[in-house]
C-alpha positions in Angstrom: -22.2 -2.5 9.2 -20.2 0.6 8.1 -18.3 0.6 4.5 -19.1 4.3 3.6 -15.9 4.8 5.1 -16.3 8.7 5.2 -14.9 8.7 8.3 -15.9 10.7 11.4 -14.1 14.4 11.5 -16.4 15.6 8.3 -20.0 15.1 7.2 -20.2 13.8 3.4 -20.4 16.8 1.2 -21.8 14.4 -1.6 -20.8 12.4 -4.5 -19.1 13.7 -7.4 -19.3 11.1 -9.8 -16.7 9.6 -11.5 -15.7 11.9 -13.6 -16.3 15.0 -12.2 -13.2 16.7 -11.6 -13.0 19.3 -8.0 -10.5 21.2 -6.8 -8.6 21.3 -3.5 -8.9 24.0 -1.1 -5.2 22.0 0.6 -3.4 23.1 -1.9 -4.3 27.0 -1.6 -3.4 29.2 0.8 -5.9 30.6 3.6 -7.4 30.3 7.0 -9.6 27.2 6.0 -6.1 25.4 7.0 -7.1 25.8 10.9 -10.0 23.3 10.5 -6.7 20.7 10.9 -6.1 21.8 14.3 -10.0 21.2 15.3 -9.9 18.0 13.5 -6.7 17.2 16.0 -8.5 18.1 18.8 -11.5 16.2 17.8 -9.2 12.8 17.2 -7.0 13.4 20.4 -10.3 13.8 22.7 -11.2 10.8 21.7 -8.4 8.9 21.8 -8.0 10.3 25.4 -11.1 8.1 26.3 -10.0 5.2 24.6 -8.9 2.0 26.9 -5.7 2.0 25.3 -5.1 5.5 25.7 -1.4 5.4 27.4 -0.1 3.4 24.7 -1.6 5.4 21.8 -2.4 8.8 23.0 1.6 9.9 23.4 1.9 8.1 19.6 -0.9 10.3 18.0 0.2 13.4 20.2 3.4 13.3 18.6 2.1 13.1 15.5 -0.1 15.3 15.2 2.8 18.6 16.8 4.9 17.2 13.7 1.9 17.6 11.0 0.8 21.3 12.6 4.6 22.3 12.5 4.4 21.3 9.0 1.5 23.4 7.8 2.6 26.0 10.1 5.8 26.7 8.3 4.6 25.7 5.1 3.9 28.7 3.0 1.5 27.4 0.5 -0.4 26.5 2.8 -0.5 29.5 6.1 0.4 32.7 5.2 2.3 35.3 7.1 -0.6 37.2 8.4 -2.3 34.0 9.7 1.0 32.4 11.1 0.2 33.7 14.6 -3.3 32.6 14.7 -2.5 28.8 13.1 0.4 28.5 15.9 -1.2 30.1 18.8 -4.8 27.2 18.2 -2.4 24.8 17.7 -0.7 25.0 20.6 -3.6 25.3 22.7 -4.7 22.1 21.4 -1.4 20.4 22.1 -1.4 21.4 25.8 -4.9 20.8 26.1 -4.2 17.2 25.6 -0.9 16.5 26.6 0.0 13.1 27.6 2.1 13.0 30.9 6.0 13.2 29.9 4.7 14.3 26.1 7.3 16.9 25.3 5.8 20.2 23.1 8.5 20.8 20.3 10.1 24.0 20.9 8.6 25.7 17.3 5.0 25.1 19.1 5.9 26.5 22.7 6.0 30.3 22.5 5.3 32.1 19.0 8.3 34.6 19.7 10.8 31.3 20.0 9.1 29.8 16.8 10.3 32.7 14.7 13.4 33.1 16.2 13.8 29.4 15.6 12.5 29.2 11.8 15.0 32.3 11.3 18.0 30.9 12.6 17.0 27.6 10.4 16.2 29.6 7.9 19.5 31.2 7.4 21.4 27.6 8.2 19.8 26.4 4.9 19.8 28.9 2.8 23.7 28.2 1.3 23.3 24.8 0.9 20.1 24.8 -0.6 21.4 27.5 -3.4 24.4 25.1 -4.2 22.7 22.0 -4.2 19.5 24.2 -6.3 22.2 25.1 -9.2 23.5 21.7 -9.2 19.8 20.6 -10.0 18.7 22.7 -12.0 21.4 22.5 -15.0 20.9 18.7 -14.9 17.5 19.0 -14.2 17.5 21.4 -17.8 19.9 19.4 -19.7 17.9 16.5 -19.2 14.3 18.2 -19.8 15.9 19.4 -23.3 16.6 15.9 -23.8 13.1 14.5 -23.4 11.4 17.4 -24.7 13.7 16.2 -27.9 12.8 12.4 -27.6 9.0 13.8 -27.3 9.2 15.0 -31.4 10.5 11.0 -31.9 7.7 8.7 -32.9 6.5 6.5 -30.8 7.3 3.3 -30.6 4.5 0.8 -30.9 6.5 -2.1 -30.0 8.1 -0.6 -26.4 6.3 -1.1 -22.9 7.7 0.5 -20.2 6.7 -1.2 -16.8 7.0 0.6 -13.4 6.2 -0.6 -9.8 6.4 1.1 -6.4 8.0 4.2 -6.9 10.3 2.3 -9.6 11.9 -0.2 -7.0 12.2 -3.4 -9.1 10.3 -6.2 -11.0 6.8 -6.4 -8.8 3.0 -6.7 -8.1 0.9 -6.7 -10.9 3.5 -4.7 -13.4 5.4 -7.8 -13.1 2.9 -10.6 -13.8 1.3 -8.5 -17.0 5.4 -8.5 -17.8 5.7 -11.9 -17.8 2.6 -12.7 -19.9 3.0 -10.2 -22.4 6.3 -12.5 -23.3 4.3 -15.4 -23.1 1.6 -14.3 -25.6 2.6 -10.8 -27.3 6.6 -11.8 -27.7 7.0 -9.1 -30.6 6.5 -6.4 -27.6 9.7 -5.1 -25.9 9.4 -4.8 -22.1 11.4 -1.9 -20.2 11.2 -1.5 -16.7 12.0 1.6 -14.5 14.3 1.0 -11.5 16.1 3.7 -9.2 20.1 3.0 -9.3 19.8 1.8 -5.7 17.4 -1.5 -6.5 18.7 -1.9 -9.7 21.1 -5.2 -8.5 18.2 -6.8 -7.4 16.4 -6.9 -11.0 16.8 -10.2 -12.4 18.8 -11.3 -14.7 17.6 -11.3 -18.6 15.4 -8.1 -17.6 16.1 -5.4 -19.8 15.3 -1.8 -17.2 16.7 1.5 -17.6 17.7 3.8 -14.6 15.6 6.4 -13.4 16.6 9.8 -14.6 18.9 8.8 -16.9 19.3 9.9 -20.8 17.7 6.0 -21.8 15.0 6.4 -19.2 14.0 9.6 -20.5 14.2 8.4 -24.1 11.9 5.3 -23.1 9.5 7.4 -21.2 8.8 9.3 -24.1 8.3 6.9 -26.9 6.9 3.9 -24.9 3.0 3.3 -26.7 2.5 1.4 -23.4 3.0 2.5 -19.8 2.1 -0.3 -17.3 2.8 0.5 -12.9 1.0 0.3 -10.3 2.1 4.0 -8.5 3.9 5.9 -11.1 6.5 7.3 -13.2 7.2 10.6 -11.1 9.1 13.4 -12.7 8.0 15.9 -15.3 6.3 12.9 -16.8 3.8 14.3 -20.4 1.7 11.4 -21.7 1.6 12.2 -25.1 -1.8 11.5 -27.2 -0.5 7.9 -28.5 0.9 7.0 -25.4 -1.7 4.4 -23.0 -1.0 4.3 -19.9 -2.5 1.3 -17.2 -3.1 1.6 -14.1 -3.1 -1.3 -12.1 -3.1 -0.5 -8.4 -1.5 -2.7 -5.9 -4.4 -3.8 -3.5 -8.2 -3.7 -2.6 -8.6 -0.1 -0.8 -9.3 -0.6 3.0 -7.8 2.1 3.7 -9.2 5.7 2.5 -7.2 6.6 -0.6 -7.2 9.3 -3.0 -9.5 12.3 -2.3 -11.2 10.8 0.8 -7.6 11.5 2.5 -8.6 15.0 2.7 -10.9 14.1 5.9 -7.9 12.4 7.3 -4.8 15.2 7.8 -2.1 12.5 9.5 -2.9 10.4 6.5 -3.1 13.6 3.9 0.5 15.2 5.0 2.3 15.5 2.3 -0.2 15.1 -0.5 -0.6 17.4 -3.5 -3.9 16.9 -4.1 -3.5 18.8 -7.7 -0.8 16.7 -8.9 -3.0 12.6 -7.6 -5.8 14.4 -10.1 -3.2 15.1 -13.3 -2.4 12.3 -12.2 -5.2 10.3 -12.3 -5.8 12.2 -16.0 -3.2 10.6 -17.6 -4.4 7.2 -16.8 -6.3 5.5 -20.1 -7.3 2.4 -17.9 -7.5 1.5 -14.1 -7.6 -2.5 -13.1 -10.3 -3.3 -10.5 -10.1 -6.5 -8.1 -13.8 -6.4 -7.6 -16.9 -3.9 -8.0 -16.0 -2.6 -4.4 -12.3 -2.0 -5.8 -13.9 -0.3 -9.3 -16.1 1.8 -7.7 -14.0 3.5 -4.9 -10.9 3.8 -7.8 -13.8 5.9 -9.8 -14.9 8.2 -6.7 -11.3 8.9 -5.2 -9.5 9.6 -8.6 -12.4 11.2 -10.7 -11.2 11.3 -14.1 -11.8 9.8 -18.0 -10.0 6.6 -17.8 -12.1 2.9 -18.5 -12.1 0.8 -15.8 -11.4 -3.5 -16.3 -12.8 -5.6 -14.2 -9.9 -8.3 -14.7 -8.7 -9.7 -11.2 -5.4 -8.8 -10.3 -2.5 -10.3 -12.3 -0.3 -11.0 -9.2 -3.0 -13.1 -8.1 -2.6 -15.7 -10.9 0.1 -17.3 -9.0 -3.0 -18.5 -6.3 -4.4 -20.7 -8.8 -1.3 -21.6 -11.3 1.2 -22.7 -8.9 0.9 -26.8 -8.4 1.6 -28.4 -5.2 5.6 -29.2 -6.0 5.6 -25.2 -6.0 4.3 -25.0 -3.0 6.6 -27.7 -1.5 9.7 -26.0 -2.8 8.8 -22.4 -1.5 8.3 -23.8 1.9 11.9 -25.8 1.5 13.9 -22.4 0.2 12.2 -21.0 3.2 13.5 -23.4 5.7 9.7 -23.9 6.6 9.9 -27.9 8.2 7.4 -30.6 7.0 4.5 -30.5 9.1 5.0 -27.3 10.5 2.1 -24.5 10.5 3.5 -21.5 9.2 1.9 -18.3 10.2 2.6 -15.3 7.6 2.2 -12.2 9.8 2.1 -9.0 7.9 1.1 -5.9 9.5 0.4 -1.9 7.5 1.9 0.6 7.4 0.1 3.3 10.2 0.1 7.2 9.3 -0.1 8.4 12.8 3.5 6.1 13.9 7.2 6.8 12.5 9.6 4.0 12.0 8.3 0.3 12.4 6.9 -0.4 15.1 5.4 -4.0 15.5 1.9 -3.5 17.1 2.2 -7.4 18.6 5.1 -8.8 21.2 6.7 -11.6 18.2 8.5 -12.5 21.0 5.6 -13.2 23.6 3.4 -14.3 20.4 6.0 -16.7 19.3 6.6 -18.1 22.6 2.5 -18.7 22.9 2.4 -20.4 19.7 4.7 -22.6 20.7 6.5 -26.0 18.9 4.8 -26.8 15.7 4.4 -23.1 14.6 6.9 -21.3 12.2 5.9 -17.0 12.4 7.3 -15.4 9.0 7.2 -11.7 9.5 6.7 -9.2 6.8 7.3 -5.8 7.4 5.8 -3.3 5.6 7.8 -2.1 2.6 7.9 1.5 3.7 10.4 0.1 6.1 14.2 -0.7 5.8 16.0 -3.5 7.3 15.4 -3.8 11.1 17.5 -4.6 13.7 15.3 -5.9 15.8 14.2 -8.2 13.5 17.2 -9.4 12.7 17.5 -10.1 16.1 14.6 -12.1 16.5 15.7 -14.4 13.8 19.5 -14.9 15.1 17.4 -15.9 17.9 15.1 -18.7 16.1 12.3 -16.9 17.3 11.0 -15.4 13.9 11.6 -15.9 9.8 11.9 -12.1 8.9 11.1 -12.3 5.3 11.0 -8.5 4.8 12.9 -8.4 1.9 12.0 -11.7 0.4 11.2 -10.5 -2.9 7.6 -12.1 -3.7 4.9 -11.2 -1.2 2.7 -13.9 -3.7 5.8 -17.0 -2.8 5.3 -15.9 1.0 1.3 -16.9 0.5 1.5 -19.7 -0.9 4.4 -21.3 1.3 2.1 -20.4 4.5 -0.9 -22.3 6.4 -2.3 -18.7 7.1 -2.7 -15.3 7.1 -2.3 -13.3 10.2 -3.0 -9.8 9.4 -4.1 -6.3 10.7 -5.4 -4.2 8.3 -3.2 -4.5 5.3 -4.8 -4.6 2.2 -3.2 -8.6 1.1 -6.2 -9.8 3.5 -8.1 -9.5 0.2 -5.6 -11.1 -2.4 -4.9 -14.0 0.4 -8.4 -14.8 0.2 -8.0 -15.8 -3.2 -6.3 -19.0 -1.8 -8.9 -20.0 0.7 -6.6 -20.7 3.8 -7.5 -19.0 7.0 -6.6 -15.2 8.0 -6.6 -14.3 10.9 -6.8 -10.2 12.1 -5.4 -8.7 15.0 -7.4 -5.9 16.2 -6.1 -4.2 19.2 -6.0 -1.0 17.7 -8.6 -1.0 14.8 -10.1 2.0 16.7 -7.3 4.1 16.0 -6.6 3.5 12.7 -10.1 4.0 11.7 -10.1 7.5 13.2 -7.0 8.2 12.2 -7.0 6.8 8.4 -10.7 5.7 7.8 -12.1 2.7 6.2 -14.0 1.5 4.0 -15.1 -2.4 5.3 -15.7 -3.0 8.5 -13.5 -5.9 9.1 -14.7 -6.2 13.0 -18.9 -6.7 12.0 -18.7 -10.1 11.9 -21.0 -10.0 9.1 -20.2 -12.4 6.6 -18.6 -10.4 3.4 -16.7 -7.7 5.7 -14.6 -10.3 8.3 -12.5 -13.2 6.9 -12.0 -15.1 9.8 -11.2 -15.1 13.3 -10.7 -11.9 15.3 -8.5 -11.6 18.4 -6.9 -8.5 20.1 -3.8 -9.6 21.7 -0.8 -12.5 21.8 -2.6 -14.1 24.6 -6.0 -14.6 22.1 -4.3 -15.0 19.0 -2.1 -18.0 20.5 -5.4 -19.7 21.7 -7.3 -19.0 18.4 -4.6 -21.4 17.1 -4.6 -23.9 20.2 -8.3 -24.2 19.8 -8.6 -24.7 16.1 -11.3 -21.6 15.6 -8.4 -20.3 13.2 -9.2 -23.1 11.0 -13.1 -24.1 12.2 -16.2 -24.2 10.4 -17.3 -20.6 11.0 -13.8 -19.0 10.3 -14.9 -21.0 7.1 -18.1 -19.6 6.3 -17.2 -16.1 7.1 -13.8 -16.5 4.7 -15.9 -18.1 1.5 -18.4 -15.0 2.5 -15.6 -13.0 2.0 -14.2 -14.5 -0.9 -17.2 -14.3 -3.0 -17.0 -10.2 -2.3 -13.6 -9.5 -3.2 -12.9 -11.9 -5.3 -15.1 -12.0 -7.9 -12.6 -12.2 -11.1 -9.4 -14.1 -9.6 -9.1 -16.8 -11.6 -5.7 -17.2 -12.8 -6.2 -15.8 -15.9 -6.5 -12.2 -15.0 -2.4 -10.8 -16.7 -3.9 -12.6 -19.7 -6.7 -10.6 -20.1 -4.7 -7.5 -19.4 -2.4 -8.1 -21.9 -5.0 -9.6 -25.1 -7.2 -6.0 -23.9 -4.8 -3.1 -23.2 -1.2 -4.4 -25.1 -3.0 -6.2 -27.6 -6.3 -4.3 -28.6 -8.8 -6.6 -28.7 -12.0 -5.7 -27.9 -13.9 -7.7 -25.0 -12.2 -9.2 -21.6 -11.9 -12.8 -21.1 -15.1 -14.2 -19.3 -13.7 -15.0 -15.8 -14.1 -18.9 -14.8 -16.9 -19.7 -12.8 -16.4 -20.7 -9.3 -16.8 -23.9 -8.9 -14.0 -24.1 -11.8 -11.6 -22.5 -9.9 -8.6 -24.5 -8.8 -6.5 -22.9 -5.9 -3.1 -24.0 -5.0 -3.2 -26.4 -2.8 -2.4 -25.9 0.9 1.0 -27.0 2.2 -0.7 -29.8 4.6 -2.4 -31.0 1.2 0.9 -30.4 -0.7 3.2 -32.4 1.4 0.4 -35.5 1.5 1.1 -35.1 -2.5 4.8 -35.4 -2.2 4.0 -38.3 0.4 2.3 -40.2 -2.5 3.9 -39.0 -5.1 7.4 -40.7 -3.4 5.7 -44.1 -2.3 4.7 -43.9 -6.4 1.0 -44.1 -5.5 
């Protein structure tokens, strides 16, 4: 059983505790930068042997020519006199491994048209990127003037200012602390942080300021409390008074932190300098369960407390009665007696765009009459058309933008998943998950894991595994979705991951972090645990409940 998840291009160079603080030869300049292009070549071997190599080798090829181009010309990370050298092993590794039809961009075909290209790009960009660069710069002055002023205001012990995904609206577990802290702490002020394009679909009553404006800067500076589950961005300076929560937004899986340096597709992108600052200003960080607390300490090493509360967002499992449940699955259009499959795949590092990794159609049609299939895209992803398409069709319910991932659980019979990290909060509500695995293989070279989900070992898989449409139709047809070993290996599973989900968990946030008091709330024992009830259970409520039983 592997959960190390230290992946396969590097050995482990050791622990270093959770507080430890190291540095990151990615963000300084050098010839250690090549390793990337032997760490491709490594991955692309392999995936050259895999059984599935037609459909993913030309995927991962692609990739990784747009992550070298990207280090190539990036000049904090390649410099001048080891440009040639980078380009000339990367694209030997590119032709080395060349899918049949794979094109080689032109930057990576000869080094001679590389530069000629970069200069004639260089010189394309260079005027607008000087008008646009004054534009910014005297608001992005004006405005730092501004907070550096709001900075000498006192704080303001009655102001929380909540954030969640990159500041796109009212969410996760931001949102359920939110609504507690009303409940409980009413003489605190809540504030969230919204970009000016998601800012119609805050609700109503919700006081939020836009990001980048003068408020928002005023509010970020004199807020005692700062609650998300990403963060704030910007030239963002915790001040002494100020704490700030971290609460995440799922059980890792996935590598995160600084295990993605092992993993370059995954790592593009990443400042590893600015995840530890930020990582410093945190005061606490939530945890889901130990395995959650103790990969949060490793991969952002810094002096913040951890809580072992549960997630917030969770609560809804085991508040939410069985006329909720009735009435989500009515909104929804969901039909009475119908099993409703909420499929949800990740997002995957080494694809651009969303790409389904199952035929809805052909899974749909397998599934056949009695089965509703709500698809969730992930939210990296805009509206898509073919989605949209599917749905005009009757063939799929693309909840995509639905706004409550926790409302799609609870109106559904079960969970059909990949590897996307609401596996573990959909456990909560003991229904069955399903995973597709057809290409677990890939992932877990290309972004590393930390659980095994494929073992079978009770505590790493939560239910039935199939690869395809074909075996994920009969896994339905034949009951095993929903038969006594899916059953053990789910409550195996449950007991690992969630330890503290009770329903209580935003309380306990709110009474420790907004309200000071010393010791956590004592999580419920298991056995007095009450989860929503399933929708089969649900509508037998309403049944009785109308005959006035």
């Amino acid at each position: 059983m592997c959960v190390c998840g230290f992946g396969f291009f590097l050995k482990d160079t050791g622990d270093t505790g959770p507080r430890r603080r190291r540095g990151s030869a990615s963000t300084t300049p050098g010839r250690h930068h090549l390793v990337a292009v032997d760490r491709y070549d490594e991955l692309l071997a392999r995936v050259a042997r895999h059984p599935h190599a037609a459909t993913l080798a030309p995927v991962l090829h692609g990739e990784a020519a747009r992550h070298l181009l990207a280090i190539l010309t990036d000049t904090a990370r390649i410099t001048p006199a080891d440009r040639a050298d980078f380009h000339r092993a990367a694209a030997r590794t590119l032709r080395r491994h060349r899918p049949p039809g794979a094109p080689l961009p032109a930057g990576l075909g000869s080094y001679g048209g590389f530069r000629s290209l970069r200069g004639a790009d260089v010189l394309r960009r260079t005027a607008a990127e000087r008008l646009r660069t004054r534009r910014e710069a005297a608001t992005r002055t004006a405005y730092e003037r501004y907070y550096r002023l709001q900075l000498r205001r006192p704080v303001d012990d009655d102001l929380v200012l909540y954030g969640a995904y990159g500041s796109r609206g009212v969410y996760c577990n931001p949102a359920a602390v939110y609504r507690k802290a009303r409940e409980i702490a009413p003489q605190l002020h809540g504030v969230w942080a919204v970009r000016e394009r998601d800012r119609a679909g805050v609700p109503a009553g919700v006081d939020h300021v836009v990001v980048g404006s003068r408020r928002y800067w005023e509010v970020l500076a004199r807020a005692k409390y700062l609650v998300n589950n990403a963060d704030f961005g910007g030239p963002f300076h915790k001040r002494r008074e100020q704490i700030y929560l971290q609460t995440h937004h799922g059980t890792p899986l996935k590598t995160m932190g600084m295990d993605l340096r092992r993993y370059p597709a995954a790592a593009a992108g990443v400042s590893f300098t600015r995840l530890l600052d930020h990582a410093d200003q945190w005061d606490y960080s939530l945890s889901a369960n130990q395995h959650s607390g103790e990969i949060w300490e490793r991969v952002y090493p810094s002096g913040y407390e951890t809580l072992p509360t549960g997630y917030p967002r969770n609560d809804a499992f085991f508040t939410a009665t069985a006329a909720d449940v009735r009435a989500l699955r009515a909104r929804l259009g969901i039909l009475p007696g119908t099993t409703a499959v909420l499929y949800a795949p990740t997002h995957r590092d080494y694809t651009r765009g969303f790409t389904p990794p199952l035929d809805l159609e052909r899974l749909s049609r397998n599934l056949g009459p009695g089965h509703q299939l709500l698809v969730r895209a992930h939210p990296y992803y805009g509206p898509d058309a073919r989605l949209a398409a599917l749905q005009d069709a009757g063939t799929i319910l693309d909840v995509s933008r639905y706004p409550s991932v926790e409302e799609l659980c609870l109106a559904s019979d079960a969970l059909l998943c990949d590897f996307s990290s609401l596996l573990f909060d959909y456990a909560c509500l003991d229904r069955p998950i399903v995973v597709h695995s057809g290409d677990w293989e890939t992932y877990r070279l290309a972004r590393g894991v930390y659980v095994d989900l494929l073992s079978g070992e009770p505590g790493d898989t939560p239910g039935v595994v199939a690869d395809d449409e074909n075996s994920l139709a009969d896994a339905f047809h034949s009951g095993r979705w929903a038969g006594p070993r899916a059953a053990r290996l789910r409550a195996a599973f449950r007991d690992r991951f969630c330890p503290y989900d009770d329903g209580q968990a935003a309380e306990r946030v709110v009474r420790r972090v907004l309200l000071g008091e010393d010791e956590l709330l004592p999580p419920l024992p298991a056995a007095e645990r009450t989860a929503a009830p399933a929708p089969a259970a649900a509508e037998d409520a309403g049944r009785l409940l109308g005959a006035g039983v």
